[in-house]
C-alpha positions as CSV (number, residue, x, y, z in Angstrom):
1,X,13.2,15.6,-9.8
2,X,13.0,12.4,-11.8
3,X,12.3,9.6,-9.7
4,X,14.6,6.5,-10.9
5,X,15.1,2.7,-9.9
6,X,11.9,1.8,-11.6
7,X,13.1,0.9,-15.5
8,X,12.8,-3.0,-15.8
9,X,11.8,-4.4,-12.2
10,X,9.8,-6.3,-11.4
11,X,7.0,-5.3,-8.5
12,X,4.4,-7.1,-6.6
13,X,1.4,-5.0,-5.1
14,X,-1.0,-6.9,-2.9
15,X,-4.8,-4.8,-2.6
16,X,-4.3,-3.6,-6.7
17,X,-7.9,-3.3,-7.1
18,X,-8.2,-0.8,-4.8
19,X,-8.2,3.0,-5.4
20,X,-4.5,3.1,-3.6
21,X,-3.3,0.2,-5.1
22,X,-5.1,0.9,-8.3
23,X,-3.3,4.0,-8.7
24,X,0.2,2.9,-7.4
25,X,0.0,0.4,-10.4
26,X,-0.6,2.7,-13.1
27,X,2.7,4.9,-12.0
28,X,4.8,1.4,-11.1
29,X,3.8,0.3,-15.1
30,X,4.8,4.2,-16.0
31,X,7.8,4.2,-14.7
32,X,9.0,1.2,-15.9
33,X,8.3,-1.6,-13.9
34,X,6.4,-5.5,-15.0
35,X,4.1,-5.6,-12.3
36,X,2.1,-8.5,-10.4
37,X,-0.9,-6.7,-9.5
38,X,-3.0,-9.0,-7.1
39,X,-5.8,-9.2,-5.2
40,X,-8.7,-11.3,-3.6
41,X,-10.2,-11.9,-7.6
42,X,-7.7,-11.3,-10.5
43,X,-7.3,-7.7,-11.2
44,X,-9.7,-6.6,-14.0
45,X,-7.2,-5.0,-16.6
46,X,-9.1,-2.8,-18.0
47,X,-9.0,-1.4,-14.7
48,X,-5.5,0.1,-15.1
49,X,-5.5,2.6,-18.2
50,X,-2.8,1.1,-20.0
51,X,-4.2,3.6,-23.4
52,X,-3.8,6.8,-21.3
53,X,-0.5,5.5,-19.8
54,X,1.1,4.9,-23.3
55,X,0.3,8.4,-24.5
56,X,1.5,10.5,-21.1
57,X,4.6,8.2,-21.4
58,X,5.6,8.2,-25.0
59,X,4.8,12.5,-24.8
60,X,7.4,12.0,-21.6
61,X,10.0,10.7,-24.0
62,X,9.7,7.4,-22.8
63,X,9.1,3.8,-24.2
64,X,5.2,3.1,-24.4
65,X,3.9,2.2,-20.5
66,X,2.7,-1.4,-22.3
67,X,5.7,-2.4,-22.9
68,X,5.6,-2.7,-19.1
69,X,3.8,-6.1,-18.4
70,X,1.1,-6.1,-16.3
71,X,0.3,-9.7,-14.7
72,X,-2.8,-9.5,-12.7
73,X,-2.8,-12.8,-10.6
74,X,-5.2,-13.8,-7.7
75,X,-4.2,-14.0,-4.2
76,X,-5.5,-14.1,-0.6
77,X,-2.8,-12.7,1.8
78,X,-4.5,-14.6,4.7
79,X,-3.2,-17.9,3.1
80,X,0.4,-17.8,4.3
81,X,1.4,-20.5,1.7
82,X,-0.7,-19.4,-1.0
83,X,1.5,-15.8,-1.4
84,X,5.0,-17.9,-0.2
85,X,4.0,-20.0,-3.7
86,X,2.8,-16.9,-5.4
87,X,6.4,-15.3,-4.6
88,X,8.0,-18.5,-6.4
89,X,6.2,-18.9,-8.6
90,X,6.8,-15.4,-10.0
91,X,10.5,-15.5,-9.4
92,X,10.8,-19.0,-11.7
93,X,8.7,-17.6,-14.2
94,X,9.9,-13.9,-14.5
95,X,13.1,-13.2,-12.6
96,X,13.8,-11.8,-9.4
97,X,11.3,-9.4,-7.2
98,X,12.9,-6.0,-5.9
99,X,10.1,-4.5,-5.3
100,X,6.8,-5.2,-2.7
101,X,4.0,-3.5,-1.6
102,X,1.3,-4.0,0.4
103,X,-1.6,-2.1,0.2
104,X,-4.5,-4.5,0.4
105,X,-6.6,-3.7,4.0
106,X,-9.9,-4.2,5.1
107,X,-12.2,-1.9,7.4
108,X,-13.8,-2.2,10.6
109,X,-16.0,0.5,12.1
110,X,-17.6,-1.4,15.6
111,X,-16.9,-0.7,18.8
112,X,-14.7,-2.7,21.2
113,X,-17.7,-3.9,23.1
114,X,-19.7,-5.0,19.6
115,X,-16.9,-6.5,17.9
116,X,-16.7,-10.3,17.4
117,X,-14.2,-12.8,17.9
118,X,-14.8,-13.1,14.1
119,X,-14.7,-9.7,13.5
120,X,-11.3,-9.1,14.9
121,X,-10.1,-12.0,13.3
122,X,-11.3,-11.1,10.0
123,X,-8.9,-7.9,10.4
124,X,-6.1,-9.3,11.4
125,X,-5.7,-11.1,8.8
126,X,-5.7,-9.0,6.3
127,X,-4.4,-6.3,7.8
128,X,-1.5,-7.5,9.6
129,X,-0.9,-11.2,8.7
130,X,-1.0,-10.4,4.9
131,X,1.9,-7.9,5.6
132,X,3.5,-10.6,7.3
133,X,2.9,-13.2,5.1
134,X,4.5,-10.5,1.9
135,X,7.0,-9.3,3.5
136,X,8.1,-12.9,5.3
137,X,8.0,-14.2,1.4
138,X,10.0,-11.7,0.0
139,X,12.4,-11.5,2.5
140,X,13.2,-14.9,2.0
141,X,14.1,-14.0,-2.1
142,X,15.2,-10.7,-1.0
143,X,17.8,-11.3,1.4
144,X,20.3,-13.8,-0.5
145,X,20.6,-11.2,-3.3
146,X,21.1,-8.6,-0.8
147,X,18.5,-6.2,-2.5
148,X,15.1,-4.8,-2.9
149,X,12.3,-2.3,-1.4
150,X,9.4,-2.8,0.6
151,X,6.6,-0.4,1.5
152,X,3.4,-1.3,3.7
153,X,0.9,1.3,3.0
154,X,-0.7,1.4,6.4
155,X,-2.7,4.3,8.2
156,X,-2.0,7.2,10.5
157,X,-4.5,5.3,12.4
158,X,-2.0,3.3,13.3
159,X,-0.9,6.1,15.6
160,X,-3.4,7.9,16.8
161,X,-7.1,6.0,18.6
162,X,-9.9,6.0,16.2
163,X,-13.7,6.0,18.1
164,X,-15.0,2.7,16.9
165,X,-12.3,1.7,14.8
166,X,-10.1,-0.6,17.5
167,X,-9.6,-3.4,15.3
168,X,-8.7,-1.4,12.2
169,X,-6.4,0.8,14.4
170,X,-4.8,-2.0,16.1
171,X,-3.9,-3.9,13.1
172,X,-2.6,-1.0,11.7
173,X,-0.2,-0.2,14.9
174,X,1.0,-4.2,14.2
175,X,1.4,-3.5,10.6
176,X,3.3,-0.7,10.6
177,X,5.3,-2.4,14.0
178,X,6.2,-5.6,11.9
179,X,7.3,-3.9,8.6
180,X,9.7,-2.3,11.3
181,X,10.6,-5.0,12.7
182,X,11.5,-6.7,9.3
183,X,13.2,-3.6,8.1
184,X,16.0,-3.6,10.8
185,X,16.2,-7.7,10.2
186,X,16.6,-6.7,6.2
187,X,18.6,-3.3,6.3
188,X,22.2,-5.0,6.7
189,X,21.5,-6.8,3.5
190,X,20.6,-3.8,1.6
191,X,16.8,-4.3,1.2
192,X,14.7,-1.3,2.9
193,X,11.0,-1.3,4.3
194,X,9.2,1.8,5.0
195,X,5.7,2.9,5.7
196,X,3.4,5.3,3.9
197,X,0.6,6.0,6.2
198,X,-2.6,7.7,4.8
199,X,-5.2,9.7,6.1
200,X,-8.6,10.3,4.7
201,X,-8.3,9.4,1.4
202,X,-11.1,9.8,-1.5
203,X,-11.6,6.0,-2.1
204,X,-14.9,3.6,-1.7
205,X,-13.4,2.7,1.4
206,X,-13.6,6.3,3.1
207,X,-17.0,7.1,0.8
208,X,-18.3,4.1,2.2
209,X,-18.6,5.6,5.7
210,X,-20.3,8.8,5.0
211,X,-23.9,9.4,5.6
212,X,-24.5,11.9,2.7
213,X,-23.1,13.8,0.5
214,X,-21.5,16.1,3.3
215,X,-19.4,13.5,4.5
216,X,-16.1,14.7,2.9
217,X,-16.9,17.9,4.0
218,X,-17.4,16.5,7.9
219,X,-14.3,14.6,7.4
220,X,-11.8,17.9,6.6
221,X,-14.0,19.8,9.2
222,X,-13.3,17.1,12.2
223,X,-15.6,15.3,13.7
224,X,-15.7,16.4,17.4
225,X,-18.2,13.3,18.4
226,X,-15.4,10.9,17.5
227,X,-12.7,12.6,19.1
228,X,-11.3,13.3,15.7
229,X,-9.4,16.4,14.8
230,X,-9.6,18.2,10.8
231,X,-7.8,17.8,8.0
232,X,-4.8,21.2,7.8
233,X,-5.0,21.1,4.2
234,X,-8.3,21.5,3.9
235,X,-8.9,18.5,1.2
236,X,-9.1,14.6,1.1
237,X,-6.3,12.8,-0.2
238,X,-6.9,11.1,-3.6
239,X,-5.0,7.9,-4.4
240,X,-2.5,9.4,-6.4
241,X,-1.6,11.4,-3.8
242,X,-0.4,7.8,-1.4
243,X,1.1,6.6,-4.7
244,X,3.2,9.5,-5.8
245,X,4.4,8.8,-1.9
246,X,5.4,5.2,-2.2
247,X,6.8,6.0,-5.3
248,X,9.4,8.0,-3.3
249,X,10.2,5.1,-0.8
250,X,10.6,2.9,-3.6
251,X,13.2,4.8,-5.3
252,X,16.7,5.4,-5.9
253,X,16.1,9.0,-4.3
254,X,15.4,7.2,-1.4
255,X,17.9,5.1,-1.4
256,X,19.0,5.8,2.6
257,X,15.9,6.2,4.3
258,X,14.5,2.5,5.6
259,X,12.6,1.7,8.6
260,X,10.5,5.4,8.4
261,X,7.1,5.9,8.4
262,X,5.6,8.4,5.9
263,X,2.6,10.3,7.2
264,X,0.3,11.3,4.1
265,X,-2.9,12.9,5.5
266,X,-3.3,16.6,5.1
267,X,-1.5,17.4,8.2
268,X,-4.6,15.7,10.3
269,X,-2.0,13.5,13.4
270,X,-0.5,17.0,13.4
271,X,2.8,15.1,13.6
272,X,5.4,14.3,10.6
């Protein structure tokens, strides 16, 4: 199946120099779409193989991916008015947004009784009041045309306790509760919002909390000190893997599922 929707949209991904968001780009400029790729510094372009998407997309049958803009523009979702401007920006200089995601996120690995003030703040605000500051901007373009997609790529996290990862977990949960929220608000004008919630995924941010080089293995095994069950599948997600997912959400083949959350993690919640 052919996913469609994509072919001259334009999308706005928050957290694009991520691995997730990194890879959601690429198929977003593939498929079609001029894309605002942001994050805390301007996107590196070079970043996003633009060479190797032209060739798999002209032996597709389909117009070269660079033809597709790319516009990598900095933003801070923490700054409320700084991704409201952003949004308006974009929409004076290139034409209406139908399509939003939020993928940028932050970790925290402390326990409840060693994490800051600070340190819960510091979460929070990317986590849950960048999706609120997105998905607040866009609706506010969104709505009066009475179209568009959102997807927040949250965390299965969201629903299920992590040992030593309250803050993460909890600003997950409020994530994944907003774009919800916002979705029920949006769905009478036509505009969904849906979730894509990974598990253990093979990007710095997971690498970054092994040990060794056994950690991937620990991870698909379960970790039985932390309460925290295998992965099913018996393998790591990859990026592509949460991208090829929000792909789905975003498209026309989609086109009457809104307010759902997706979860993409190997079978690990042991729930759908």
């Amino acid at each position: 199946m052919q996913l469609t929707g994509f072919d001259g949209r334009l999308a706005l991904v928050t957290g694009a120099a991520g691995g997730i968001g990194q890879a959601l780009v690429r198929h977003l400029l593939a498929a079609g779409c001029t894309v605002v790729a942001t994050d805390v510094a301007a996107i590196d372009v070079a970043a996003i193989d633009v060479a190797a998407l032209d060739a798999a997309t002209t032996l597709a049958g389909r117009p070269p991916a660079q033809a597709a803009r790319l516009l990598p523009r900095a933003l801070d979702v923490r700054n409320g008015d700084a991704v409201t401007q952003l949004v308006q920006q974009i929409e004076a200089e290139h034409g209406a947004i139908d399509i939003g995601v939020n993928v940028a996120g932050v970790l925290s690995g402390t326990r409840v009784t060693e994490t800051s003030d600070a340190e819960w703040r510091r979460v929070f605000a990317v986590n849950c009041d960048g999706v609120f500051h997105l998905g607040r901007a866009l609706a506010q373009v969104m709505q009066p045309r009475g179209r568009g997609a959102i997807v927040t790529v949250g965390s299965n996290a969201a629903g299920v306790p992590r040992h030593a990862m309250a803050a993460y977990a909890a600003s997950k949960a409020a994530a994944h509760m907003f774009t919800r929220c916002l979705g029920l608000e949006l769905a009478p004008h036509g505009i969904r919002c849906n979730i894509v919630a990974p598990g253990s995924t093979l990007t710095p941010m997971q690498t970054g909390m092994w040990a060794d080089e056994h950690g991937a293995e620990r991870v698909i095994a379960g970790l039985p000190e932390q309460y925290k069950a295998g992965i099913p599948l018996r393998k790591l997600a990859t990026p592509d893997d949460i991208a090829h997912a929000v792909m789905f959400l975003l498209s026309d083949q989609a086109g009457h599922v809104a307010l759902s959350d997706l979860y993409v993690d190997g079978g690990a919640t042991l729930r759908a």
